[in-house]
N, C-alpha and C positions, 0 to 999 in steps of 0.2 A: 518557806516552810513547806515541807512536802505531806501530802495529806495521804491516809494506807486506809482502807477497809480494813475495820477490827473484827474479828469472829466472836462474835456472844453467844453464850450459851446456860444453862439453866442443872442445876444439879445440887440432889442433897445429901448424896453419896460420901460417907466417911464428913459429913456438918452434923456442929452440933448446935446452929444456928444460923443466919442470914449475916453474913449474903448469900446467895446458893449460886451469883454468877459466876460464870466462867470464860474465861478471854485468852483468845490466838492460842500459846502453844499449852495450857493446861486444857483447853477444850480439848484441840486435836488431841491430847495424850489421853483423857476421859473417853474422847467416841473412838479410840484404839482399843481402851480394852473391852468398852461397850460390846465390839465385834468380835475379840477372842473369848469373852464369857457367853457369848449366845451361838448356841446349836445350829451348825449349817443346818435350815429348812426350818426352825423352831419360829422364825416370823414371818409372821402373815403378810403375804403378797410379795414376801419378798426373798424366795426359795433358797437362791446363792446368797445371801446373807449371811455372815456368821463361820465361823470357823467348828472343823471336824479333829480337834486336836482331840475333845473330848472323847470320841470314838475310837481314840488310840492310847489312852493311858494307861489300860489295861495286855496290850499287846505286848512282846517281849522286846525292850527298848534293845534294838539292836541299828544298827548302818541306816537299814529300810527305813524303821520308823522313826528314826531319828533324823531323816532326807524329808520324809512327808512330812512332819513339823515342820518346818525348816521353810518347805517350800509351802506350807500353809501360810505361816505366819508373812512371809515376801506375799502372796495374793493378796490379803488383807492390807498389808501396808501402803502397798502399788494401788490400792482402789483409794486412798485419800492423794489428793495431789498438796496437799499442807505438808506432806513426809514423805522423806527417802530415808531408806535404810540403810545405815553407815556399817554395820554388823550384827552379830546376833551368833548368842551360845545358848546351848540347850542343855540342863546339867537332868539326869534323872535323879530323885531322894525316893527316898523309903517312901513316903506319902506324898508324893505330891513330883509335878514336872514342872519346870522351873526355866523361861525364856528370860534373858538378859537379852535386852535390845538397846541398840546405839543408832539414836535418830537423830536427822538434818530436821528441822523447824525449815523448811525452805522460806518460808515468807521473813523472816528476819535473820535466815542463815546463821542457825543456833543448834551446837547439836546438843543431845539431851540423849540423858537413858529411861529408860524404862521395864522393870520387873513384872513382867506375867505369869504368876500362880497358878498351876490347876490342880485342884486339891483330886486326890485319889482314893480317898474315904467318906466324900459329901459329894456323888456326882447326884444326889438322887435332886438337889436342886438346882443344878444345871438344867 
C-alpha cells in the first residue's frame, strides 16, 4: 500500500453546510481562484500576491491585453507546484472576462478545467 500526503483545506465558499473541507485537487482549484479574485498588492505582507487582470477589464481587449492575461494567469499557475497548465482561452462578453483553463493535478496526474469570471459591472468588490 503506498501512503501520498493529502492537502486539506477549509472553506465555506458556495456551502450551504458542513463540511467546509477541502482535499488535493478541489483545494488546489479553490486557492487558484483565491489568487485570480484578489488584487496584485490587495494583501497584507504579501505585495506580488494576486493577480492584475482586474486592472485590465476595462482596457480595449485587444492582442496586448489579451497576451497580459494570458501571461497573468501562467504566473499565478506556475507559483503552485500542485498544477501545470495544459491550456487556456480567454473569451471577452459584454460583462464580464472569461478564462477557461485546462489543468494537470500533478500529484495524481489528472487534468481538470477550470472557469474564471471577472465580472465588469461589480469590480467595486474586488
Amino acid at each position: 500500500m503506498i501512503l501520498r500526503e493529502q492537502n486539506i483545506g477549509f472553506s465555506t465558499l458556495d456551502k450551504q453546510g458542513p463540511p467546509f473541507k477541502l482535499v488535493d485537487l478541489d483545494l488546489a482549484k479553490a486557492d487558484l481562484v483565491n489568487a485570480f479574485q484578489t488584487r496584485r498588492g490587495e494583501r497584507v505582507m504579501r505585495p506580488n500576491f494576486g493577480s492584475i487582470i482586474h486592472d485590465l477589464l476595462f482596457e480595449p481587449f485587444d492582442e496586448d491585453t489579451k497576451q497580459a492575461v494570458i501571461d497573468d494567469a501562467v504566473k499565478i499557475i506556475r507559483e503552485d507546484p500542485r498544477l501545470q497548465m495544459v491550456g487556456i482561452d480567454v473569451t471577452d462578453l459584454e460583462h464580464s472576462l472569461r478564462l477557461d483553463i485546462r489543468l494537470n493535478y500533478v500529484p495524481l496526474d489528472v487534468v481538470t478545467s477550470l472557469a474564471v469570471e471577472f465580472d465588469k459591472t461589480n469590480t467595486e468588490a474586488l
